[in-house]
N, C-alpha and C positions, 0 to 999 in steps of 0.2 A: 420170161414171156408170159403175157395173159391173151389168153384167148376166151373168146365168149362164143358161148354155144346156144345158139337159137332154133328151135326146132318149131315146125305144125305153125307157119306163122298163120296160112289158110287165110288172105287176103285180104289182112286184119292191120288197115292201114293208122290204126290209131294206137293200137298195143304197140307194133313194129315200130314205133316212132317212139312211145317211152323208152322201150327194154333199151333202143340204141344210145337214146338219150344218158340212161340210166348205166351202163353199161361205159361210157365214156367217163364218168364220173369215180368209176373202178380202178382207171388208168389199164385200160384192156388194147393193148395191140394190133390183138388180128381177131377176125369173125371168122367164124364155121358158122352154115346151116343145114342143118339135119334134114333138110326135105321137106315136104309138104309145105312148099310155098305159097301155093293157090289151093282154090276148095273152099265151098262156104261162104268166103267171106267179100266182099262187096268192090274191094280196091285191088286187084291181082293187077293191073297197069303198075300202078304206084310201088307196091311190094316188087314187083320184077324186076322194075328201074331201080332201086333203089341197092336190090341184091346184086342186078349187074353190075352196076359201078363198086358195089364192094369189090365183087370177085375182079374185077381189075385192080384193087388196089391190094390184092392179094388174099381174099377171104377164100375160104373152101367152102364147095357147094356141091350137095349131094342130092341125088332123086329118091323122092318121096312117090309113094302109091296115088295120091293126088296129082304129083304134077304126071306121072304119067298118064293118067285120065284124062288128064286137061290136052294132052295133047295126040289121043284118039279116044275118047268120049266110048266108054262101052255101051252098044246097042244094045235093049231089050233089059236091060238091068234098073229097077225101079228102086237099087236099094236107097237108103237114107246118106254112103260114101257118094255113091256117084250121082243124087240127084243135081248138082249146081255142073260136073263135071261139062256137058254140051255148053250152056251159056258163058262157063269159063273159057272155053275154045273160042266162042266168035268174038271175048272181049281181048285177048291177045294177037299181037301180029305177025307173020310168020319169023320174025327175028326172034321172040318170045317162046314161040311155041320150038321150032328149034335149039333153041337155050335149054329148054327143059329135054328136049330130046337127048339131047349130048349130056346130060347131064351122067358119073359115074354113082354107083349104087353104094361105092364106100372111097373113103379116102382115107388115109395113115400121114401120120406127123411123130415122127418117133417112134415112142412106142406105145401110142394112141390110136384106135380104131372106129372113124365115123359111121355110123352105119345109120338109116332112117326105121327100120325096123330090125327083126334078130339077123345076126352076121351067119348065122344057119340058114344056109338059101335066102337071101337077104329081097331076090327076085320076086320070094311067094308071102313078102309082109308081114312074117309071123310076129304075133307081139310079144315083147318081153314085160311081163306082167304078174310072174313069180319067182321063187327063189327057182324051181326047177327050170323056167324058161331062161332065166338067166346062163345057169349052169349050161344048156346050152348051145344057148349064146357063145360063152365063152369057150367050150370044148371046141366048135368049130372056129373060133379066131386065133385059136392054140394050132390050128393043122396047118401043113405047109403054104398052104395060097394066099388065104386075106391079107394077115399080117406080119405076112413071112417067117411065121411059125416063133414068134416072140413070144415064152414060153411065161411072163405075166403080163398081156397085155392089158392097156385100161381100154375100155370098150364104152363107148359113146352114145346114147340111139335116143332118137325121141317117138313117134308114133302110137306112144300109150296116155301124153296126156296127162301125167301122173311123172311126179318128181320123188325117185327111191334109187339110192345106191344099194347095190349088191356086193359083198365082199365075203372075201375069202378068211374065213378062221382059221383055228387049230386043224379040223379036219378039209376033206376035199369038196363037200357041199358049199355054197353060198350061202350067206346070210344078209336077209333085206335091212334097210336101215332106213329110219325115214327122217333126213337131214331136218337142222330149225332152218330158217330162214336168214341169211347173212353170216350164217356162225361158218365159217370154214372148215373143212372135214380133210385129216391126211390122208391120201392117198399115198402113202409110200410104193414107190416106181416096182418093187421087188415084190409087190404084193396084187397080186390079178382082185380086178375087180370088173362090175357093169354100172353103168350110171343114166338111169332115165333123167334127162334133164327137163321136162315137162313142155307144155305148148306153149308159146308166144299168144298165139292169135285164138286159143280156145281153151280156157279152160275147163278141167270138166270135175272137179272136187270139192265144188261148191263154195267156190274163191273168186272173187272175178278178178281180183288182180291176175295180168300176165307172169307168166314163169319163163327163165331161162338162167342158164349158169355161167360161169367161169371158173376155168382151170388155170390155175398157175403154175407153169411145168416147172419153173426155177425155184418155188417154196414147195412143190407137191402137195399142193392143196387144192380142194372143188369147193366152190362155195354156192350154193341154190339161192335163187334172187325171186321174190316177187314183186311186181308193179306194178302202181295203181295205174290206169290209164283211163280217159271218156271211153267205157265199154256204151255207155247211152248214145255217143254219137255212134258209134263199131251199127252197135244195132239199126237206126234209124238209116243209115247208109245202106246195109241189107234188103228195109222194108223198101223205100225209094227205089233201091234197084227192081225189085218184084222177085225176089228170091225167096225160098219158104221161110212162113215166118217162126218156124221153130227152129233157125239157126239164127235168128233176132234173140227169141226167149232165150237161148242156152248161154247168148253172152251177159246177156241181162241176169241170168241166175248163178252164173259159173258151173254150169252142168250138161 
């Protein structure tokens, strides 16, 4: 089975239409998405609709720091996460906004652990963003709850924005890896690792192509995808809506 793992699509209604596009052409299965649905970006309607019909056709869908925003707006917080969060709320309907409510904070497929940020209190968003956060990451998906104590779990997350496998050497630290693009990477099942699979709908590494991956449980391989997409209409959709315009520029620049 191939699954493709979409994370931070962030309402990025023209990336989210390559990566799927692109993604079919893999011969992928089934979708997981990593959370952060909404946020930023100008089409959270179109992204939502399009995730729910996944998730009936059996895709897994996890909550991100975003959509919980999106579905009570933190007051008095002017940060640069939650400035779209309010305008996000009044563009969803209460089907929507309860979609993201219900949504779980992790999901398991074997011996795979989705999670939208670290599986260490996975509630407080922590980023997995080095080899130490990885580490753990992983120590907490090793303990009896998340992944019912699968003693090498492959561990899942996006929220950083940034496409890096973490794996495990000779000794017990993690070691970061930073995948090519299409080249396949083994994951041997016996072997714990963490895999930021990068954003959909933002990148931030100075690439505008979108990122998102596939795992193939039946070869035990990950392979990291980029795709071009109209990032210039992504932006232009932004502006038109009256959303700040440095969430125009950051797709415009990949940063």
């Amino acid at each position: 089975m191939r699954l493709a793992l979409l994370s931070d699509l962030h309402a990025n209604r023209q990336a989210l239409s390559a990566c799927l596009a692109h993604a079919q052409t893999q011969g992928v299965d089934r979708h997981a998405f990593l959370g952060d649905l909404v946020g930023y970006g100008a089409d959270p309607l179109w992204v939502m609709d399009q995730v729910m019909v996944l998730q009936g056709q059996g895709a897994l869908v996890i909550q991100g720091n975003h959509d919980a925003m999106a579905v009570t707006p933190p007051q008095g917080d002017d940060s640069t996460g939650s400035s779209t969060a309010e305008w996000t709320h009044r563009q969803l309907n209460a089907e929507h906004r309860r979609f993201l409510a219900d949504l779980p904070l992790t999901e398991s497929l074997e011996h795979l652990l989705l999670v939208h940020a670290s599986a260490d209190k996975p509630e407080t968003w922590r980023y997995v963003d080095s080899a130490r956060a990885a580490s753990v990451c992983l120590d907490a998906a090793r303990g009896p709850g998340l992944s019912q104590g699968v003693a090498s779990p492959h561990i899942l997350v996006g929220h950083v924005h940034h496409q890096t496998l973490y794996y495990q050497g000779a000794g017990r630290d993690l070691m970061p890896f930073k995948p090519t693009v299409g080249v396949g990477v083994p994951v041997p099942r016996l072997r714990a690792c963490v895999a930021t699979v990068g954003s959909v709908g933002q990148p931030r590494d100075g690439d505008t192509r979108a990122m998102y991956a596939v795992y193939d449980l039946t070869a035990a391989r990950l392979t990291f995808h980029r795709v071009t997409y109209d990032h210039t209409a992504a932006a232009a959709a932004i502006r038109q809506a009256g959303l700040p315009e440095f969430f125009a520029q950051r797709l415009e620049s990949g940063r």
